[in-house]
C-alpha positions in Angstrom: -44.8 14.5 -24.5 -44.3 12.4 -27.6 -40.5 12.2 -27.9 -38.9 13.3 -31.2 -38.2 10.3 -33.7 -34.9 10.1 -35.6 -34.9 8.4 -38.5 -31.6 6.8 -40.5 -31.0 5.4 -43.6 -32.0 2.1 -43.6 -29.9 -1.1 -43.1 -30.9 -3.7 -46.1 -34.8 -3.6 -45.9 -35.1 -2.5 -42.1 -35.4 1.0 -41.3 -33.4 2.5 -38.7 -35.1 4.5 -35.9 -33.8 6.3 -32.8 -35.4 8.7 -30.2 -34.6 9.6 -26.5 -36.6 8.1 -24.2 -34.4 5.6 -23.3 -34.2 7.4 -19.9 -31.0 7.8 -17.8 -27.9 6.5 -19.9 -24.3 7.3 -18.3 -21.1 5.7 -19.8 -19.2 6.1 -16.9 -20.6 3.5 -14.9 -17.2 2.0 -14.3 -16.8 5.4 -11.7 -18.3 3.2 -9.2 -15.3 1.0 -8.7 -13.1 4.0 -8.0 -16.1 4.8 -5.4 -15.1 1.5 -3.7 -11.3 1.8 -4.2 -12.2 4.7 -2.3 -14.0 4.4 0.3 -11.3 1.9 1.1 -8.5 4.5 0.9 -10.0 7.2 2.1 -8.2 9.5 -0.1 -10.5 12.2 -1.5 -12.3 12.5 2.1 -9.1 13.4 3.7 -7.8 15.4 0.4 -10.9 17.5 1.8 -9.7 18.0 5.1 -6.7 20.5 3.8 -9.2 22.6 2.7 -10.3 26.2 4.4 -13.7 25.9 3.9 -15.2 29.9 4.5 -18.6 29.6 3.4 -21.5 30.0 6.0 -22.4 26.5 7.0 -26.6 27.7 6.4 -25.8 28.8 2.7 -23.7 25.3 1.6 -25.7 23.1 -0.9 -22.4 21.5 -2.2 -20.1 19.8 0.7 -16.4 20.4 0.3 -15.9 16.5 0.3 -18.4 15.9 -2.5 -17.0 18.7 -4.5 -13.0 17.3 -4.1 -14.3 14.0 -5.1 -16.2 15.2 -7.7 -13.3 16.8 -9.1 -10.6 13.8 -8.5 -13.3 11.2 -10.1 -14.3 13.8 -13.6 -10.4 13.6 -14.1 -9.9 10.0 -13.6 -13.3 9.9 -16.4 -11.4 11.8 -18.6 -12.8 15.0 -17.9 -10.0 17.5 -18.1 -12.0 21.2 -17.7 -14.4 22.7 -15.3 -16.1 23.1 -17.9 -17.0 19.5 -18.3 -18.7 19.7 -15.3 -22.2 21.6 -16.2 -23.2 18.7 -18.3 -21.4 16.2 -15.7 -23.6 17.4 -12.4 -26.1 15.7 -13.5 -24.6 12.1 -14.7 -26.1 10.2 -12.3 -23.1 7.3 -12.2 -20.9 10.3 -10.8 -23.6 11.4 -8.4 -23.5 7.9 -7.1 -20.0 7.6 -6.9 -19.5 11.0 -5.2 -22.1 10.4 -2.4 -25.0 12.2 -3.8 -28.1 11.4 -5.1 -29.0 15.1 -6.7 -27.2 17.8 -8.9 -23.7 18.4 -8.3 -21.6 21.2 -8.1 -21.4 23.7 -11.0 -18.1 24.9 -13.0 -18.4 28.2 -11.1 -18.8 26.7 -6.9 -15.6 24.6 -8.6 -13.4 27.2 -9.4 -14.2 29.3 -6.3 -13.0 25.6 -4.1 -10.0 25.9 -6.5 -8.9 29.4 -5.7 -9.0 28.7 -2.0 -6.5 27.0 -2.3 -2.6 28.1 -0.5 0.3 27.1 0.2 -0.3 25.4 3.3 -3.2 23.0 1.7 -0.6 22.5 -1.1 1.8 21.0 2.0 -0.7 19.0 3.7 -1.9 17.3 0.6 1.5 15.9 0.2 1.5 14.7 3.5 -1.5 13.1 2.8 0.2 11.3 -0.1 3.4 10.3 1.9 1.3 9.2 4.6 -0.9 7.2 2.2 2.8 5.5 0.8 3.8 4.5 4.3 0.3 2.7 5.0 0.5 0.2 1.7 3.4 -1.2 3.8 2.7 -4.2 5.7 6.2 -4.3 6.9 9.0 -1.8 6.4 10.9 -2.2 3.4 14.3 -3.2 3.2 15.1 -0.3 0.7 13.3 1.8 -1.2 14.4 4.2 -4.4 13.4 8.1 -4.4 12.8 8.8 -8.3 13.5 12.0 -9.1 12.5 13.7 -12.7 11.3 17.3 -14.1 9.2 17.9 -16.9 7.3 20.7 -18.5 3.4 21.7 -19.0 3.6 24.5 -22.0 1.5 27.9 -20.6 -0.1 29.5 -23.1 -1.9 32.5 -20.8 -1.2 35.1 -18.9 -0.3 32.4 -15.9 2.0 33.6 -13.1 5.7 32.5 -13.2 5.5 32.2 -17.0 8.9 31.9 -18.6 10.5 31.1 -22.0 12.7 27.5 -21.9 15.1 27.2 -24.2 15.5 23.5 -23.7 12.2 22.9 -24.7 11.6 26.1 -26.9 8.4 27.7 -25.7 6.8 29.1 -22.4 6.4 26.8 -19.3 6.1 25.2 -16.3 9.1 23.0 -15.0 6.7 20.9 -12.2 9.2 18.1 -10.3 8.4 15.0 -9.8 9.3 11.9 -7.1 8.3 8.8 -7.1 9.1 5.7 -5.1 8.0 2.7 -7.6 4.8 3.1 -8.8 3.9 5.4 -5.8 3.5 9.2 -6.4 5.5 11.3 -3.8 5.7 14.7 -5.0 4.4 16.5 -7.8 5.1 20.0 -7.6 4.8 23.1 -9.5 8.2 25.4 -10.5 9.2 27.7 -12.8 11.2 27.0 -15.7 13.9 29.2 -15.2 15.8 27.4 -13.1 17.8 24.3 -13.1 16.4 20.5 -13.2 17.0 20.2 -9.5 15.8 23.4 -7.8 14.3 22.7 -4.7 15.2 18.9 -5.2 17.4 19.3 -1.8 14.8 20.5 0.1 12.1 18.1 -0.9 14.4 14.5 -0.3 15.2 16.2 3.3 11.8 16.2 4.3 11.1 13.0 2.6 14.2 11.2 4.6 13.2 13.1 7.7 9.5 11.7 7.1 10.2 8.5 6.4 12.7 7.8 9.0 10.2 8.4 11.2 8.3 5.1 10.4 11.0 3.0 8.6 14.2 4.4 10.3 16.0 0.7 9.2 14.9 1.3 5.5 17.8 2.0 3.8 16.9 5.0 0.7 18.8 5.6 -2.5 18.3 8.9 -4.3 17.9 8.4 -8.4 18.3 10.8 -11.1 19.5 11.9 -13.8 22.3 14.2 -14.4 20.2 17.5 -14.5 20.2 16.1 -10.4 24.0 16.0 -10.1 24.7 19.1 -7.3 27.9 18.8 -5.1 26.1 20.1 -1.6 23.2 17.4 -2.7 25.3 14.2 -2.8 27.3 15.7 0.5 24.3 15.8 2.3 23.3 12.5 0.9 26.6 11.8 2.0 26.2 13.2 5.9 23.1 11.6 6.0 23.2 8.0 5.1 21.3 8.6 2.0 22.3 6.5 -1.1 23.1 8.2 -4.8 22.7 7.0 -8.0 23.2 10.0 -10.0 23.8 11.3 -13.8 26.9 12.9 -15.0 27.4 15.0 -17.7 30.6 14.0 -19.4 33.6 16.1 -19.3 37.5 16.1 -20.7 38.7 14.5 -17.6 35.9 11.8 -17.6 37.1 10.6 -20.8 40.3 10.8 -20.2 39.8 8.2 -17.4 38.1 5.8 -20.1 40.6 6.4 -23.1 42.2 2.6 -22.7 38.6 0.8 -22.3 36.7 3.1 -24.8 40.0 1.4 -27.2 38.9 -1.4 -26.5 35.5 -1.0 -27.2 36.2 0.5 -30.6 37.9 -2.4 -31.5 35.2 -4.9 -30.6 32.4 -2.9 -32.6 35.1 -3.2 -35.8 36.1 -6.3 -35.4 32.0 -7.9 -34.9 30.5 -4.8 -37.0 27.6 -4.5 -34.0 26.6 -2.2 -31.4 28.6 -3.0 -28.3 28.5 -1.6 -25.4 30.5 -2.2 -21.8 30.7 -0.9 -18.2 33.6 0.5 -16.7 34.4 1.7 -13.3 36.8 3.5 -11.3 37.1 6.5 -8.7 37.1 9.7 -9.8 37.5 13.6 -8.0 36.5 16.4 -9.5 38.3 19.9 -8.1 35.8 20.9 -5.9 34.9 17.7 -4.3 37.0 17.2 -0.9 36.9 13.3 -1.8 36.6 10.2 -4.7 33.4 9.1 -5.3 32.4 6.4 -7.5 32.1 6.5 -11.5 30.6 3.9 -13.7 31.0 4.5 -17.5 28.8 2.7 -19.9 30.9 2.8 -23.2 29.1 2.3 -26.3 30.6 2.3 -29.7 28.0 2.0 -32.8 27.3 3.0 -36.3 26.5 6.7 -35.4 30.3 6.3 -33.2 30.8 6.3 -29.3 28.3 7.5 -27.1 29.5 7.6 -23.5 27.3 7.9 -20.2 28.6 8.6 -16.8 26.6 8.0 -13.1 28.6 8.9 -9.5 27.4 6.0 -7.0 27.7 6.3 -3.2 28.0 2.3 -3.2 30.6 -0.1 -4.3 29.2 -2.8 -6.7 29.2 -4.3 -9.9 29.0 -2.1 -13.0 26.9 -3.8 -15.3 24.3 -4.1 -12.3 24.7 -0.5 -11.3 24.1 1.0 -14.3 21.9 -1.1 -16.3 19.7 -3.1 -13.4 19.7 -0.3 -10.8 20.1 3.4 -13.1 18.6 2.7 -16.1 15.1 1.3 -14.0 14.4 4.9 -13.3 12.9 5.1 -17.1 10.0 3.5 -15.6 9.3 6.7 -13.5 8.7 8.3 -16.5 6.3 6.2 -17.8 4.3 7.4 -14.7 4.7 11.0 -15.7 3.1 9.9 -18.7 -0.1 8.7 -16.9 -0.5 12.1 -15.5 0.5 14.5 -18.3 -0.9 13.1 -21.3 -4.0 10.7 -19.8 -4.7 12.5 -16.6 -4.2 15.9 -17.6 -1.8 17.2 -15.1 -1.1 19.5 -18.1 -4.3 21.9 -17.3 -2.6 25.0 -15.5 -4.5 27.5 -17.0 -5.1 29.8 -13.9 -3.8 33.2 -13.0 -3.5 32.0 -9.6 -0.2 30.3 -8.9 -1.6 27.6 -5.9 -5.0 26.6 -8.2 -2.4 25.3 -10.5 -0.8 23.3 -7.7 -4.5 22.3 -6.8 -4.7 20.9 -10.2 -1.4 19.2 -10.6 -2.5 17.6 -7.3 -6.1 16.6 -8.0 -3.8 14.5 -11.0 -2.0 12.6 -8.7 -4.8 11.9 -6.5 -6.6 10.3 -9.5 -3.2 8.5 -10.6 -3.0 7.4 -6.8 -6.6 6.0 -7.0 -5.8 3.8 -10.1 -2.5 2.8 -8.6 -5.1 1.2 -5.9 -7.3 0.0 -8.4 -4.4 -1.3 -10.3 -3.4 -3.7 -6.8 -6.5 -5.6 -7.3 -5.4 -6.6 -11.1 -2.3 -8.5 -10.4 -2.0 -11.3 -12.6 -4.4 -10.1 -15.1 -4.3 -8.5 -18.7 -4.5 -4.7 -16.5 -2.0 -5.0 -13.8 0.3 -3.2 -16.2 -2.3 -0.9 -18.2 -2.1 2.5 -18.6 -4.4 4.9 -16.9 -6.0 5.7 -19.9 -6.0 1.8 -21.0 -7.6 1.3 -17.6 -10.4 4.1 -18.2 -11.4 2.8 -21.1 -11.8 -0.6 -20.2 -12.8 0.0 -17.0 -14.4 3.2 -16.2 -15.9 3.6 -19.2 -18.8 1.5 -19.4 -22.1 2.4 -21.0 -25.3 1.6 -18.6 -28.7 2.5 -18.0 -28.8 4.1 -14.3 -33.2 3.2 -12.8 -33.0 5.1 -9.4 -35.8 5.1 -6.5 -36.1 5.5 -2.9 -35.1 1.6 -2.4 -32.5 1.3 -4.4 -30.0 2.3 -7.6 -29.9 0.0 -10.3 -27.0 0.2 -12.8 -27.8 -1.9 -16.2 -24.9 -2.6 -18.6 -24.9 -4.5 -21.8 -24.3 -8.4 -21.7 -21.8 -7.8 -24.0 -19.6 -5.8 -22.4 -16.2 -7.1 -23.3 -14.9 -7.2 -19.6 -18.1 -8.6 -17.4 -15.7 -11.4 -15.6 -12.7 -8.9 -14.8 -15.2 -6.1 -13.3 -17.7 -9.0 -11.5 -14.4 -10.6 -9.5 -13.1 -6.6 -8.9 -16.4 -6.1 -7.6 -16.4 -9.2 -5.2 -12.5 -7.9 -4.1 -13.6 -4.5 -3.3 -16.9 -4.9 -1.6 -16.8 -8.8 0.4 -20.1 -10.3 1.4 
C-alpha cells in the first residue's frame, strides 16, 4: 500500500512533502536510561512484589512486574492518565524499557492492578522506599534531618474522604510528606479535615524505630513548620533522643519576651531605612509544658513593619545558624513536592477507591526516586540540580527511529540532538564494558 502524501506550502521554491512511512518513530527513547537506572536499583521489580496478584497464572498475558513498570516509567514520560496508555502499549522505546518486546498492557488490565491495591501493599511499598534510603549509604551518617510538610491535591469527583479546606478554599486531599534531603520517605494520603500534623507522630516513630535499626549512632532531627508544633510530639521527641526544630505560631507572651530586641530592631531599620532583620534567643515555657525549651526569634522590621517568626529547638546553639542555616533549609523539601505535584503528577487522585489513590501518589514517588538515581550520575554537570521535568525533557525525551529484529534493537536519534555527550558518558556510567 502506497502511503498517503502530505503536501505543505512550499518553502522558497522547494515544495514541502510528508507521509508516514518513516516506520517506527518514538520520542521517548531517553526511557531506556531509567531502564538501566533500574535495573541497578531494582525498584519497580520489588514495587511488584507488594502486590496480590489473583489472576490465574494460565490466563496472564501481562506480568504484574511489567505492568508496575510500565506504569512508574509512562509517569516519569510525562504520561499522567491511564488513558495514555492505549496509544503507549505500543511505543516500542517503552516496550524495551519495560522488558517486553510486544503490546503492553491496556488502560483497563491497569486499572484492575490499581484497584488491588490495600492497605498492607500501601505499607510495604514504603518499606520498600526506607529500605531503598538506608542502601545509598555507604556508611551511616552522622545525622540526618526528617522533613516534614503537608500539601493539597484539589478533588474534583465523587472521591472518598472528600472535604472542603478553608485554608486553601476548595475540596481536597491533605497527603503528608517526609523527606530526608533529596530522598522521598513518605508520601501519604489524608484527609483535609484535620490538622497539618495528623498522623505525623506515628509516622517519625516508625521511621526512628526503622532506622535505628541500621544507624542506631545516627543522630535524627525532626523539621517543620509550625502547623507540626504538638506538645505530646516534641515530648516524645524529647523521651526518645530525637532532635526538633519546630515552627511556632506567635503569641502575646512570645512577644512579650522580644519587646527590648524587637526596640532595637526598629531603630536600626529607621536609622539605615533598610530591611533588617536579627536572631534572638532565650527560654521560654508555655502553661502546659512541664519544662523550658528553647526559642529563637528572627526579628524583622521593614517597610511593610515587623514581621516576627518563632522555632522551639531541642539543641543549644547559635541563633543565626539555627534558624537561618539549619530551619529555613527545609524550603528545599518543598521544592521536591514540586517535582511530584506539578511534573510528576502526584496530583491524579481521581478514583473512588481510597488505596488506588495511594497507589498513585506512590507510583509518583517511585518515578521521583528513579530520577533522584538518575540525578547521582549528573554530579558536576548542567542536570545535577534540574528539575524532573527539566530532566524529562532533556533527557527522556528524545526523538528516534526504533529498527527491531530477532538479533537485535536498534535505537536511531538525530546527530543533532543537543545532549549526545551528556547521554553517551551516562550511558557508559550505567552500563560498564
Amino acid at each position: 500500500m502506497v502511503p498517503e502524501k502530505l503536501t505543505f506550502s512550499p518553502l522558497s521554491r522547494r515544495q514541502i512533502e510528508a507521509d508516514f512511512s518513516g516506520g517506527h518513530i518514538t520520542a521517548d527513547a531517553g526511557l531506556l536510561l531509567l531502564r538501566e537506572v533500574d535495573k541497578q536499583h531494582r525498584l519497580t521489580q520489588r514495587l511488584a512484589t507488594v502486590l496480590d496478584d489473583a489472576r490465574n497464572p494460565v490466563l496472564v498475558r501481562h506480568k504484574l512486574q511489567t505492568m508496575v513498570r510500565q506504569r512508574v516509567f509512562g509517569v516519569a514520560a510525562g504520561y499522567e492518565d491511564l488513558n495514555d496508555h492505549e496509544a503507549l502499549r505500543a511505543d516500542q522505546a517503552l516496550q524495551t524499557a519495560t522488558g517486553e518486546d510486544a503490546i503492553l498492557a491496556g488502560k483497563s488490565t491497569l486499572c484492575r492492578m490499581e484497584q488491588r491495591v490495600d492497605r498492607q501493599a500501601v505499607i510495604n511499598a514504603h518499606e520498600l522506599l526506607w529500605h531503598h534510603f538506608i542502601e545509598q549509604h555507604e556508611t551511616p551518617p552522622k545525622e540526618i534531618v526528617l522533613d516534614f510538610d503537608g500539601t493539597d491535591i484539589p478533588v474534583h469527583g465523587d472521591q472518598p474522604g472528600k472535604f472542603f479546606n478553608a485554608y486553601y478554599d476548595h475540596h481536597c486531599y491533605f497527603p503528608l510528606y517526609v523527606f530526608c534531603g533529596r530522598h522521598l520517605l513518605v508520601s501519604y494520603l489524608r484527609t483535609s479535615n484535620r490538622s497539618d500534623s495528623r498522623h505525623s507522630w506515628a509516622i517519625l516513630a516508625l521511621l526512628v524505630k526503622f532506622i535505628r535499626q541500621y544507624w542506631p549512632d545516627t543522630r535524627i532531627v525532626f523539621r517543620g513548620d509550625s502547623g507540626f508544633y504538638r506538645l505530646r510530639l516534641l515530648s516524645w521527641c524529647d523521651r526518645n533522643n530525637v532532635d526538633y526544630l519546630v515552627g511556632i505560631s506567635k503569641n502575646s507572651r512570645l512577644l512579650k519576651e522580644v519587646d527590648v530586641p524587637s526596640m532595637l530592631v526598629r531603630r536600626a531599620h529607621g536609622e539605615l531605612g533598610e530591611k533588617v532583620s536579627a536572631t534572638y534567643r532565650f527560654q521560654y515555657q508555655a502553661h502546659t509544658w512541664k519544662y523550658p525549651r528553647w526559642v529563637i526569634a528572627r526579628l524583622e522590621e521593614g517597610e511593610l513593619g515587623a514581621n516576627p517568626r518563632f522555632i522551639i529547638s531541642s539543641r543549644y546553639d547559635d541563633g543565626v545558624k539555627l534558624y537561618y542555616e539549619q530551619y529555613c533549609a527545609r524550603g528545599d523539601m518543598e521544592n521536591r513536592i514540586k517535582d511530584q505535584q506539578l511534573c510528576l503528577f502526584a496530583d491524579r487522585t481521581s478514583s473512588t477507591r481510597w488505596w488506588t489513590n495511594q497507589w498513585r501518589l506512590l507510583l509518583s514517588g517511585f518515578a521521583y526516586t528513579l530520577f533522584e538515581r538518575l540525578r547521582a550520575h549528573l554530579k558536576k554537570t548542567p542536570f545535577e540540580r534540574m528539575s524532573a521535568s527539566n530532566l524529562r525533557l532533556k533527557l527522556i525525551k528524545v526523538g528516534a527511529v526504533i529498527i527491531r529484529n530477532t538479533r537485535r534493537i536498534r535505537v536511531l536519534m538525530s546527530d543533532a540532538y543537543p545532549y549526545k555527550d551528556e547521554l553517551s558518558d551516562l550511558v557508559r556510567q550505567l552500563v560498564p564494558g
